[in-house]
Chimera marker file (.cmm) of the C-alpha trace (Angstrom):
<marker_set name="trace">
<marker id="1" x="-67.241" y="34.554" z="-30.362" r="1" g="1" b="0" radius="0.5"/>
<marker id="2" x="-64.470" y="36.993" z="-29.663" r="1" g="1" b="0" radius="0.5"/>
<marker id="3" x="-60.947" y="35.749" z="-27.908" r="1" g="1" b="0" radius="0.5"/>
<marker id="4" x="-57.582" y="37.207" z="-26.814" r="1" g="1" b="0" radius="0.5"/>
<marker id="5" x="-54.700" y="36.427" z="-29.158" r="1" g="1" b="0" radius="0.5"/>
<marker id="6" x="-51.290" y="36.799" z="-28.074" r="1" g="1" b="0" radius="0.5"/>
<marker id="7" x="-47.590" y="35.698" z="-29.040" r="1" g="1" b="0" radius="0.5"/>
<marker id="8" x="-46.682" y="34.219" z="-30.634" r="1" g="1" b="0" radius="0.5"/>
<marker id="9" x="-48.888" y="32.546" z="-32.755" r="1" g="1" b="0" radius="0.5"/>
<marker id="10" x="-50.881" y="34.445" z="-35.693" r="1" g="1" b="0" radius="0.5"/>
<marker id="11" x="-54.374" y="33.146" z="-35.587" r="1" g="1" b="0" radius="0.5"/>
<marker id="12" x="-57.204" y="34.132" z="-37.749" r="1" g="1" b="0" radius="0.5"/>
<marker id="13" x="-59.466" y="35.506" z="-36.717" r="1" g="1" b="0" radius="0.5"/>
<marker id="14" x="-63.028" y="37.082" z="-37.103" r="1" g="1" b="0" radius="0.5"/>
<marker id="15" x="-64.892" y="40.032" z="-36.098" r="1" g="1" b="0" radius="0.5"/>
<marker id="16" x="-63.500" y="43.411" z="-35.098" r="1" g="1" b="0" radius="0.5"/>
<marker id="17" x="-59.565" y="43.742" z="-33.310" r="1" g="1" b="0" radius="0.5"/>
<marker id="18" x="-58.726" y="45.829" z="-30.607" r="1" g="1" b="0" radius="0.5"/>
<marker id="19" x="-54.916" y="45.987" z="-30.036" r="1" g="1" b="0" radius="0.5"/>
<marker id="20" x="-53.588" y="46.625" z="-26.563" r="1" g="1" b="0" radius="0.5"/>
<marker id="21" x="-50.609" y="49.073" z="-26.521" r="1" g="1" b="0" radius="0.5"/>
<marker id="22" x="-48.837" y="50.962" z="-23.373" r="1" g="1" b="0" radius="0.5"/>
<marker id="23" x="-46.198" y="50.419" z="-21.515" r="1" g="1" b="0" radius="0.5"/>
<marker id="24" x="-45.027" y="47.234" z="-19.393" r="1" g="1" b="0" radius="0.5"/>
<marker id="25" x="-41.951" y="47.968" z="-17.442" r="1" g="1" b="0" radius="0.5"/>
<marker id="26" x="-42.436" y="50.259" z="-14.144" r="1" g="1" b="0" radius="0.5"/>
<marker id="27" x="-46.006" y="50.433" z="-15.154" r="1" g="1" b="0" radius="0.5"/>
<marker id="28" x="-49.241" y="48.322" z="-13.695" r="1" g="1" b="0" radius="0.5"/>
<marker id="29" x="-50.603" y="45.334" z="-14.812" r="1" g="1" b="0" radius="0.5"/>
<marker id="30" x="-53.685" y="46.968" z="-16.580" r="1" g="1" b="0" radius="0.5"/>
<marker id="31" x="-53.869" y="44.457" z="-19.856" r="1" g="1" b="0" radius="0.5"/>
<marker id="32" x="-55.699" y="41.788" z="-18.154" r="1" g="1" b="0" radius="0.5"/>
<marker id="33" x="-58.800" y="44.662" z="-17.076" r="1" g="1" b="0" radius="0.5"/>
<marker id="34" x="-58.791" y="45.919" z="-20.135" r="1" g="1" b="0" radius="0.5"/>
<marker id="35" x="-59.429" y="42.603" z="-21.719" r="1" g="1" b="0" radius="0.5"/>
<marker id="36" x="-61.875" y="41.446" z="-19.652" r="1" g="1" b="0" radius="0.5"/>
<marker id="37" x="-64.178" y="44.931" z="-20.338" r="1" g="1" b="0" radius="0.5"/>
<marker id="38" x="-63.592" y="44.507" z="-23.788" r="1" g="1" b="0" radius="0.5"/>
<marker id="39" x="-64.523" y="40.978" z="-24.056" r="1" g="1" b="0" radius="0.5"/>
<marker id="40" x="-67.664" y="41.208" z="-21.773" r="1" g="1" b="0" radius="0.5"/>
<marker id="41" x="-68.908" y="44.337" z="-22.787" r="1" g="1" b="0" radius="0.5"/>
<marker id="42" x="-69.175" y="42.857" z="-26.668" r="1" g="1" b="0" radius="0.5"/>
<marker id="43" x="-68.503" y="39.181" z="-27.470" r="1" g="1" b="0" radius="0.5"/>
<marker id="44" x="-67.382" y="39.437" z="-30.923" r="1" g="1" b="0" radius="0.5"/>
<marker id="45" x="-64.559" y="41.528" z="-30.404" r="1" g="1" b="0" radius="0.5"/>
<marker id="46" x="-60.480" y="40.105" z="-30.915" r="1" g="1" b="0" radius="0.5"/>
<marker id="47" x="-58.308" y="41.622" z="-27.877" r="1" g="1" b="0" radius="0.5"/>
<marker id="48" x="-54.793" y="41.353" z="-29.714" r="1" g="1" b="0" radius="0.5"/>
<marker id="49" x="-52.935" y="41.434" z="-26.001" r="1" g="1" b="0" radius="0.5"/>
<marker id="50" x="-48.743" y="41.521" z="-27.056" r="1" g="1" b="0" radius="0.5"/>
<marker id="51" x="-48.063" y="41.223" z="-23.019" r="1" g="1" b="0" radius="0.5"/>
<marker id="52" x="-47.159" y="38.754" z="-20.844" r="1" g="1" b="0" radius="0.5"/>
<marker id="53" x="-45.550" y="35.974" z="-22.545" r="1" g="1" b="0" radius="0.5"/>
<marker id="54" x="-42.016" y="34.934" z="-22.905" r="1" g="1" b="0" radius="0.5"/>
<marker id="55" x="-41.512" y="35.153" z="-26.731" r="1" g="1" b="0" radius="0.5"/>
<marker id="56" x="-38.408" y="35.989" z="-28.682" r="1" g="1" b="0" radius="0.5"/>
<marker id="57" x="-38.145" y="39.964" z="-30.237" r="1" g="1" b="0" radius="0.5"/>
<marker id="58" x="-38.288" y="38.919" z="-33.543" r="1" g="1" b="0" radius="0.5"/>
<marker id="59" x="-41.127" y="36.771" z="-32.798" r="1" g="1" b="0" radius="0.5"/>
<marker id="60" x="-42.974" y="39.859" z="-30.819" r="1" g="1" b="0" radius="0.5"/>
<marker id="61" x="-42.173" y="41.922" z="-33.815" r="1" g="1" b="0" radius="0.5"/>
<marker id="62" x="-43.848" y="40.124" z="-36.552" r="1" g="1" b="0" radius="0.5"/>
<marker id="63" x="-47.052" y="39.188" z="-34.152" r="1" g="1" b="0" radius="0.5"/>
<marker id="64" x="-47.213" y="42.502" z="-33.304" r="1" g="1" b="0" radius="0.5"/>
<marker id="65" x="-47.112" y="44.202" z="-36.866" r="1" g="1" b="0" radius="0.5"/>
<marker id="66" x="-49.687" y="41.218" z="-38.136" r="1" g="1" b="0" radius="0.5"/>
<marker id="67" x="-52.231" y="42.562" z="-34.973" r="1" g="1" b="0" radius="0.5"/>
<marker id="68" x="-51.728" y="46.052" z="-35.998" r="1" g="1" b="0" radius="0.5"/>
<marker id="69" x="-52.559" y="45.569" z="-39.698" r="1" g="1" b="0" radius="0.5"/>
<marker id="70" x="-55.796" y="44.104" z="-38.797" r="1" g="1" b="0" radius="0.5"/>
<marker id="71" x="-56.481" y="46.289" z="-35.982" r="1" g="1" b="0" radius="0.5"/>
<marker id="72" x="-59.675" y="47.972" z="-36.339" r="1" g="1" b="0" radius="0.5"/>
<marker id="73" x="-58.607" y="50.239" z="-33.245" r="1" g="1" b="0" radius="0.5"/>
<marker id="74" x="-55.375" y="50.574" z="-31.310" r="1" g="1" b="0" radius="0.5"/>
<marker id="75" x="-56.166" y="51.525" z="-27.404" r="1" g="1" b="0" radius="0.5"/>
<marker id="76" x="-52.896" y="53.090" z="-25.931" r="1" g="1" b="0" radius="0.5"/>
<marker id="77" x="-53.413" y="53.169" z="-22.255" r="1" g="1" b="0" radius="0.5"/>
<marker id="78" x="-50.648" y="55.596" z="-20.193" r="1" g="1" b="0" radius="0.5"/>
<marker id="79" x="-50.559" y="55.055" z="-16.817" r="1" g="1" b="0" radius="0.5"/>
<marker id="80" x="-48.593" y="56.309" z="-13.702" r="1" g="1" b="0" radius="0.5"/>
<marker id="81" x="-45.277" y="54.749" z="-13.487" r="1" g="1" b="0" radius="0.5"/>
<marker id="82" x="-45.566" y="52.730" z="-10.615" r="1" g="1" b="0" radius="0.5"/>
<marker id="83" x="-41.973" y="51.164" z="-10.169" r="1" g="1" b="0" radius="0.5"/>
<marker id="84" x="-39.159" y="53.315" z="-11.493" r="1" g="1" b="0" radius="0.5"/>
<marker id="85" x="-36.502" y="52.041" z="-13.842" r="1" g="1" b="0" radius="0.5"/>
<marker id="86" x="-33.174" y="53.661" z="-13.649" r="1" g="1" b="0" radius="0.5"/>
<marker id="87" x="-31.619" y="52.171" z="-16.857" r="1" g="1" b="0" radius="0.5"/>
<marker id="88" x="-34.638" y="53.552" z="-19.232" r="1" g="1" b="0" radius="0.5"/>
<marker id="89" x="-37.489" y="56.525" z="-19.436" r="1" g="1" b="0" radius="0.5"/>
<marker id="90" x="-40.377" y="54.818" z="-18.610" r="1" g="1" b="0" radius="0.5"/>
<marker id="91" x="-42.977" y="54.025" z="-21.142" r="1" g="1" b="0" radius="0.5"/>
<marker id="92" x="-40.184" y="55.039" z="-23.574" r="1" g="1" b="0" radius="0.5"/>
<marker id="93" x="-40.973" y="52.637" z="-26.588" r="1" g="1" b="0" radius="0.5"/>
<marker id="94" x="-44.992" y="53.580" z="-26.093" r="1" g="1" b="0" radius="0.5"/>
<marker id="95" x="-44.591" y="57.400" z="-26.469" r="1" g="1" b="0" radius="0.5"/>
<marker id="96" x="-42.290" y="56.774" z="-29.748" r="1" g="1" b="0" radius="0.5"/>
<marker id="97" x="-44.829" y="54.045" z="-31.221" r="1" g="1" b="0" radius="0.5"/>
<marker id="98" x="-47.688" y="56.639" z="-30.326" r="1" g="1" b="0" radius="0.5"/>
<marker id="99" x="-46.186" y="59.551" z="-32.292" r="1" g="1" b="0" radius="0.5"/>
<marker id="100" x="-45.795" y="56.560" z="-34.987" r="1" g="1" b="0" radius="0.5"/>
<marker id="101" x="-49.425" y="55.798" z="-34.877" r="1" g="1" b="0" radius="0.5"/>
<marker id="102" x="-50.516" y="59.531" z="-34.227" r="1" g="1" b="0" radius="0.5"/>
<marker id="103" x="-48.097" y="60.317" z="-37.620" r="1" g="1" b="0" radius="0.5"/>
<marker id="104" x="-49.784" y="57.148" z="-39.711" r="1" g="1" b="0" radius="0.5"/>
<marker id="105" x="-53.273" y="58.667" z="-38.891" r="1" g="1" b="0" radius="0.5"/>
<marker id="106" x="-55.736" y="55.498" z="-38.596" r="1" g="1" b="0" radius="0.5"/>
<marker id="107" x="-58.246" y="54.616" z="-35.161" r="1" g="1" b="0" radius="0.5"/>
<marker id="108" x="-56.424" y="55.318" z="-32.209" r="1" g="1" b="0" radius="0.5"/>
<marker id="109" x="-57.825" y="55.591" z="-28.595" r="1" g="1" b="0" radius="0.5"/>
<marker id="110" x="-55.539" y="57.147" z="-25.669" r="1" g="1" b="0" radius="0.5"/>
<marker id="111" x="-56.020" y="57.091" z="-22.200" r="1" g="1" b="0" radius="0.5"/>
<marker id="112" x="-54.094" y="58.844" z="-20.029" r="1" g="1" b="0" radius="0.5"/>
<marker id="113" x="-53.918" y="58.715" z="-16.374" r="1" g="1" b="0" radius="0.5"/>
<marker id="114" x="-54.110" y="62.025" z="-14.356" r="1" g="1" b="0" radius="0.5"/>
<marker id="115" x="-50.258" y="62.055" z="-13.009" r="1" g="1" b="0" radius="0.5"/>
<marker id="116" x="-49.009" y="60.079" z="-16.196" r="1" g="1" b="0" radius="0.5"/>
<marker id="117" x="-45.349" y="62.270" z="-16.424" r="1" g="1" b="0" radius="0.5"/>
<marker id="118" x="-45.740" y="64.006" z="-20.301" r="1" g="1" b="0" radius="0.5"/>
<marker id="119" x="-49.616" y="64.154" z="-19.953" r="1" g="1" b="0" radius="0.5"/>
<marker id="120" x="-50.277" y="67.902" z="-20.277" r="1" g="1" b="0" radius="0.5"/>
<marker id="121" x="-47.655" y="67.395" z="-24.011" r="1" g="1" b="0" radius="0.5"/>
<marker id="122" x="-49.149" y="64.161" z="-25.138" r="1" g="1" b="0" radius="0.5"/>
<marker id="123" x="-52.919" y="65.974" z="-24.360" r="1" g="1" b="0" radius="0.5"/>
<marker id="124" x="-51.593" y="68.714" z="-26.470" r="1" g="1" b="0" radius="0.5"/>
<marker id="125" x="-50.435" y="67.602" z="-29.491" r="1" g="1" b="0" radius="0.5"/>
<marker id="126" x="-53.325" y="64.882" z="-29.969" r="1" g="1" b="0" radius="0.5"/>
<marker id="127" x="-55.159" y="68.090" z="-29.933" r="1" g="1" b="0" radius="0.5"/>
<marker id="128" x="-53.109" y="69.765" z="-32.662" r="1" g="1" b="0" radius="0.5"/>
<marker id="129" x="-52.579" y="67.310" z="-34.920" r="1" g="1" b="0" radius="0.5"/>
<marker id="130" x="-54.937" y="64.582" z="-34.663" r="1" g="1" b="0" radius="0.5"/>
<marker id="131" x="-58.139" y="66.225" z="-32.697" r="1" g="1" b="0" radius="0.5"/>
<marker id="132" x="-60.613" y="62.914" z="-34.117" r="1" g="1" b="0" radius="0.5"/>
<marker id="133" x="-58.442" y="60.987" z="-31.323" r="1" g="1" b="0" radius="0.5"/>
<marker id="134" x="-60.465" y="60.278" z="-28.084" r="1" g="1" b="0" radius="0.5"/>
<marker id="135" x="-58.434" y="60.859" z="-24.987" r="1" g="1" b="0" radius="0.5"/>
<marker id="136" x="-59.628" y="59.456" z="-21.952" r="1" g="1" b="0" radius="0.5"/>
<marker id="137" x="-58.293" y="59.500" z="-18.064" r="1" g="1" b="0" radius="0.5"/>
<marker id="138" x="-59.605" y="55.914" z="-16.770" r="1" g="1" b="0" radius="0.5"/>
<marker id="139" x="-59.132" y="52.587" z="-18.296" r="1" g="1" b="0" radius="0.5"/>
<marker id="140" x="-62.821" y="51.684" z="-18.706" r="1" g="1" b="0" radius="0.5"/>
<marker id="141" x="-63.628" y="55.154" z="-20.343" r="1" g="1" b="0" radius="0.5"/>
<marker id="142" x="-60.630" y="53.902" z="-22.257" r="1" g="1" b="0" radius="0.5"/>
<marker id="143" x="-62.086" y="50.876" z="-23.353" r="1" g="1" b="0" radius="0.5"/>
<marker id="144" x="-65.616" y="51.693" z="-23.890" r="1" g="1" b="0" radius="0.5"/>
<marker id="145" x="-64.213" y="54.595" z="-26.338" r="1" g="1" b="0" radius="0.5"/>
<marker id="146" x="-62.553" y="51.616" z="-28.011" r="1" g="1" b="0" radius="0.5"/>
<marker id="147" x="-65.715" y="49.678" z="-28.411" r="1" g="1" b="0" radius="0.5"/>
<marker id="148" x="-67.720" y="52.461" z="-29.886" r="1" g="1" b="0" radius="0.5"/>
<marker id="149" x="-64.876" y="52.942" z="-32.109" r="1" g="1" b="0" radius="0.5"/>
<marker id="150" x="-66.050" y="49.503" z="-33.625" r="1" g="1" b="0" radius="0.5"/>
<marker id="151" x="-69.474" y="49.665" z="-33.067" r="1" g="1" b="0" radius="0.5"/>
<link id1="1" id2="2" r="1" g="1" b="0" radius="0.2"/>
<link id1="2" id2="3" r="1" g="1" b="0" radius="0.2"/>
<link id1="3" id2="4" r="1" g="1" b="0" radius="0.2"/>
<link id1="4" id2="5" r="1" g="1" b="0" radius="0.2"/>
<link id1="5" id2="6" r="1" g="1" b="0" radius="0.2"/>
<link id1="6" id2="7" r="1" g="1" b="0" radius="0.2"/>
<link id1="7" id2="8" r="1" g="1" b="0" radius="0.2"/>
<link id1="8" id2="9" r="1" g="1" b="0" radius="0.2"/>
<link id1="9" id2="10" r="1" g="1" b="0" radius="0.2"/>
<link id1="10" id2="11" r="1" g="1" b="0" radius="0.2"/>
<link id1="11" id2="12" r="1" g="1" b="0" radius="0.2"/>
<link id1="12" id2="13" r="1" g="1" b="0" radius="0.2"/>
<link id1="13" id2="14" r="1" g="1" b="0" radius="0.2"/>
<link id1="14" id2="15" r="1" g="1" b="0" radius="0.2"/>
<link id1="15" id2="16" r="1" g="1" b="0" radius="0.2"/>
<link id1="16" id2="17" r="1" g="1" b="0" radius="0.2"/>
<link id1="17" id2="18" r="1" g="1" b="0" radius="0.2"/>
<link id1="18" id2="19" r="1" g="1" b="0" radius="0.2"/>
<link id1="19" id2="20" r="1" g="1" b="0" radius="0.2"/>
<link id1="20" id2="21" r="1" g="1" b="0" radius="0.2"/>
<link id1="21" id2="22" r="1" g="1" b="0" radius="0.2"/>
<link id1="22" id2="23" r="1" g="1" b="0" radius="0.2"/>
<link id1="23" id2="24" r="1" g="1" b="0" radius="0.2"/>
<link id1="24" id2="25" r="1" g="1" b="0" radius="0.2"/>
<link id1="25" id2="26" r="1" g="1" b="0" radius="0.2"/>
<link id1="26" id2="27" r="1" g="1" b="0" radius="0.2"/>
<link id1="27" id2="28" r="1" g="1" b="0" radius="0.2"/>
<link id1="28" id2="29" r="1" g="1" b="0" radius="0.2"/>
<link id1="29" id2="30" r="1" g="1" b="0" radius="0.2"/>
<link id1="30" id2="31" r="1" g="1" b="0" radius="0.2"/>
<link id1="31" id2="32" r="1" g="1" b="0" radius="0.2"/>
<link id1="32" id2="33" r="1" g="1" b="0" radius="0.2"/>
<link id1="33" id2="34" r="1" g="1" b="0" radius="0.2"/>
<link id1="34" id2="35" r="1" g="1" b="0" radius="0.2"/>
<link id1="35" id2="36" r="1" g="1" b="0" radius="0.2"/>
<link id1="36" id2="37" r="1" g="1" b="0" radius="0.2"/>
<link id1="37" id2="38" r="1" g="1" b="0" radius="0.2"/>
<link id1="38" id2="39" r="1" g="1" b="0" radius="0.2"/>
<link id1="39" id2="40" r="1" g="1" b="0" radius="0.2"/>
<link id1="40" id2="41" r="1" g="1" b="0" radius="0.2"/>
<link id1="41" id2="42" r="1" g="1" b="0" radius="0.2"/>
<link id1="42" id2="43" r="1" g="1" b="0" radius="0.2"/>
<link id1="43" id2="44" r="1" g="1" b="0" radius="0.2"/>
<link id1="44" id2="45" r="1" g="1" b="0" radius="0.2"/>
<link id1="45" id2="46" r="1" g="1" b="0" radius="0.2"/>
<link id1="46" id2="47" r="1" g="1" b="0" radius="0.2"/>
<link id1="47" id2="48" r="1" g="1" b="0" radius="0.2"/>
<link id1="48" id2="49" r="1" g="1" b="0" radius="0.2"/>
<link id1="49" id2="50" r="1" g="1" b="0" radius="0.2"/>
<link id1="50" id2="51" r="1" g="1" b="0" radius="0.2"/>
<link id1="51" id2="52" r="1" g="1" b="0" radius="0.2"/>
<link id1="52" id2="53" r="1" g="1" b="0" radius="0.2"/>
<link id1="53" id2="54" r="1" g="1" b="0" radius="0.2"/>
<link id1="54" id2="55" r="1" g="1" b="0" radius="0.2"/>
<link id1="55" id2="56" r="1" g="1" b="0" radius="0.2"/>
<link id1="56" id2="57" r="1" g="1" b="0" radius="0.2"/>
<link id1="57" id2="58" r="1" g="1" b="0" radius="0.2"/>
<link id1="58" id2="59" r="1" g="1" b="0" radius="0.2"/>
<link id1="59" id2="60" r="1" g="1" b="0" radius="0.2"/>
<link id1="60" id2="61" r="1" g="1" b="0" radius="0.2"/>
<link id1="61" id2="62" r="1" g="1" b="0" radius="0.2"/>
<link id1="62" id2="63" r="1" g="1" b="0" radius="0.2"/>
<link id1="63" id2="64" r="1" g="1" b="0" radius="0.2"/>
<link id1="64" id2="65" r="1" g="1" b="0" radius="0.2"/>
<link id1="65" id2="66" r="1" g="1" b="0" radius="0.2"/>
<link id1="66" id2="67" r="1" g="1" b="0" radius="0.2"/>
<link id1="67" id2="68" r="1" g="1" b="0" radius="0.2"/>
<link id1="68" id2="69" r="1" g="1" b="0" radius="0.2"/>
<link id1="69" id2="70" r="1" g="1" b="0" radius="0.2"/>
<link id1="70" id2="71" r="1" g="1" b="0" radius="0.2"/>
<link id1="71" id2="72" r="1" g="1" b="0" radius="0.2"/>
<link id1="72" id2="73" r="1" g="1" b="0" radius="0.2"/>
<link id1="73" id2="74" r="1" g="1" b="0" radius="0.2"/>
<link id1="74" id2="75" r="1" g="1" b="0" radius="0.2"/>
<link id1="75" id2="76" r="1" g="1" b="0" radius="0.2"/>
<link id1="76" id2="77" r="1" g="1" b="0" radius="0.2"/>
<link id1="77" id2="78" r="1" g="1" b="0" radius="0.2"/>
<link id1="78" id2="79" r="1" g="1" b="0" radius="0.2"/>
<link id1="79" id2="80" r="1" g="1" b="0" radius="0.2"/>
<link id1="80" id2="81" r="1" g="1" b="0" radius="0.2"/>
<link id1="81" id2="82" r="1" g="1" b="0" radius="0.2"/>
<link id1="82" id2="83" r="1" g="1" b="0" radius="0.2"/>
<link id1="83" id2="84" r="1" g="1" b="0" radius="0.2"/>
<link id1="84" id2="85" r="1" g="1" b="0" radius="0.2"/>
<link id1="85" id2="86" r="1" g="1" b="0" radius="0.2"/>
<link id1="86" id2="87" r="1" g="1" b="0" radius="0.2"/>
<link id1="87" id2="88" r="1" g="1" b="0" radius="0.2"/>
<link id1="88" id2="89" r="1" g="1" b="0" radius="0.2"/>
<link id1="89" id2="90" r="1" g="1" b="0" radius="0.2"/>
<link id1="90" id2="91" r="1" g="1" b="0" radius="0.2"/>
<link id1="91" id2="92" r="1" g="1" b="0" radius="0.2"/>
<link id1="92" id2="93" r="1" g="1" b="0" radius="0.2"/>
<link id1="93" id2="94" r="1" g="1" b="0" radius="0.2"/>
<link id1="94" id2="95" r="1" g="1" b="0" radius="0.2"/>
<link id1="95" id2="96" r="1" g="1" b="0" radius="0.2"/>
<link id1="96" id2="97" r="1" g="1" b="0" radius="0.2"/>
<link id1="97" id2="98" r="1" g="1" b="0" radius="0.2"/>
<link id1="98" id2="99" r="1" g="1" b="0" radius="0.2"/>
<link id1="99" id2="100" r="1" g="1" b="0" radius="0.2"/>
<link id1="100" id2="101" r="1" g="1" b="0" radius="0.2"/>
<link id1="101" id2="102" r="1" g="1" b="0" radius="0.2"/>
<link id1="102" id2="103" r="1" g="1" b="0" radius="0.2"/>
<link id1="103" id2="104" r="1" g="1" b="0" radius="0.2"/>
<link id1="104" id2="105" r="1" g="1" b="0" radius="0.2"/>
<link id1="105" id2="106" r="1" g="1" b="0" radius="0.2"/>
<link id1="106" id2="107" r="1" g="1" b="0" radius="0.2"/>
<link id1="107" id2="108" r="1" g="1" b="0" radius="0.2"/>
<link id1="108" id2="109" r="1" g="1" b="0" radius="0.2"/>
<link id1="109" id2="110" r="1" g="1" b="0" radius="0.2"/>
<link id1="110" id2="111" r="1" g="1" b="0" radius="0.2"/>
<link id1="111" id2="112" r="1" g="1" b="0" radius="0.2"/>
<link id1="112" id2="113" r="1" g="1" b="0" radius="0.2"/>
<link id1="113" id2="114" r="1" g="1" b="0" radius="0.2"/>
<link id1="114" id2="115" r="1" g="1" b="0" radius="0.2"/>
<link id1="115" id2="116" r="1" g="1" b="0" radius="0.2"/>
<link id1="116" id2="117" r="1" g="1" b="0" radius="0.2"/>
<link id1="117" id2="118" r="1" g="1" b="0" radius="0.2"/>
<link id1="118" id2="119" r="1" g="1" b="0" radius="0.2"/>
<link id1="119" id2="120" r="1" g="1" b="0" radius="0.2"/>
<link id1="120" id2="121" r="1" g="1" b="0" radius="0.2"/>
<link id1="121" id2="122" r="1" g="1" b="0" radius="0.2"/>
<link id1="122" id2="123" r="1" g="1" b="0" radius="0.2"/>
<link id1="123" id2="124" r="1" g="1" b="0" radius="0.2"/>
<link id1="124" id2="125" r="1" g="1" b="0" radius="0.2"/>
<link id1="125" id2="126" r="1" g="1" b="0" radius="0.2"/>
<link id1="126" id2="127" r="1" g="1" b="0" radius="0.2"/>
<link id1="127" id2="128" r="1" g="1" b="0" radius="0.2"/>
<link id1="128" id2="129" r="1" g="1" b="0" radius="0.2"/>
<link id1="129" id2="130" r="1" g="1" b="0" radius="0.2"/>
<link id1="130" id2="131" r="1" g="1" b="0" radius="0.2"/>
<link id1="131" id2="132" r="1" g="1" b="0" radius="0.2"/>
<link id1="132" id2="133" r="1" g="1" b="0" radius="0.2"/>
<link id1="133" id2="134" r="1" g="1" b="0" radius="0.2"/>
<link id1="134" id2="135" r="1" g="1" b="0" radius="0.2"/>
<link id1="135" id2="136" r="1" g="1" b="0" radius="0.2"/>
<link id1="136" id2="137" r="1" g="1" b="0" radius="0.2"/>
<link id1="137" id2="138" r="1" g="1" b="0" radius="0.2"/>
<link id1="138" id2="139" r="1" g="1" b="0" radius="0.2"/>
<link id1="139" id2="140" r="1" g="1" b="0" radius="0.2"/>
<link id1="140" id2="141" r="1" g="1" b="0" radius="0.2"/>
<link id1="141" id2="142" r="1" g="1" b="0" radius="0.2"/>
<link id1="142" id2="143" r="1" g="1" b="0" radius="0.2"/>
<link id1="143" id2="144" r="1" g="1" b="0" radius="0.2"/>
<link id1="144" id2="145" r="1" g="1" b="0" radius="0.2"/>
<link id1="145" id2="146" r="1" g="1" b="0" radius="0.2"/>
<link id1="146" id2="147" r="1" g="1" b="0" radius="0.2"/>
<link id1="147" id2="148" r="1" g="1" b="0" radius="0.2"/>
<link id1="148" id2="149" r="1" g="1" b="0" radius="0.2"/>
<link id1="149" id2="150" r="1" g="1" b="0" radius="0.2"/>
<link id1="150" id2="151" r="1" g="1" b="0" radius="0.2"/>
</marker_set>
């Protein structure tokens, strides 16, 4: 039977991982949708979920890289910024870990919603460089494209 894991405790686990990555601050609270889909659409699947709990960086860090060994796809979801943050670009440390992923090649689903600021680029050079990437514009289509993924 499938199960969310999140910080900070490594569990093992078995059947297939999806990882959860997008941004947090400014954006909506999307993760706990997604996970739901995910685990009701197929029972056996792992929803490695990195938000919503109070855990120390280095902590984060190490659960995180763990969750994205294992991973057997990473779903990036973009939405529209919903709450602006003067102090940092928003979704700033998701675009640079996308380029990461989009560099280290592996299975990757995007979804990006229509108004997401940097959509037209990000559509672009997922085209370019890694056109095997599905890109999606809703959060289901998002996580059914995840699910076939690992099907």
């Amino acid at each position: 039977m499938g199960q969310q894991v999140q910080p900070p405790e490594i569990v093992s686990v078995k059947g297939p991982v999806v990882f959860l990555a997008g941004p947090v601050q400014g954006a909506p609270r999307w993760q706990p949708e997604a996970t739901a889909r995910l685990l009701s659409k197929s029972p056996l699947v792992n929803v490695a979920n990195p938000f919503g709990t109070d855990t120390a960086w280095a902590q984060q860090w190490e659960w995180e890289a763990h969750y994205l060994q294992v991973a057997d796809v990473i779903l990036f979801w973009l939405p529209k910024e919903i709450q602006h943050e003067c102090s940092r670009a928003y979704a700033q440390t998701s675009r640079f870990e996308l380029g990461e992923w989009m560099a280290r090649g592996g299975p990757l689903v995007v979804g990006i919603e229509p108004g997401f600021v940097g959509e037209d680029y990000i559509r672009y050079r997922l085209g370019a460089s890694r056109p095997d990437v599905v890109v999606c514009q809703t959060l289901p289509e998002t996580c059914d494209a995840a699910l076939h993924q690992i099907e």
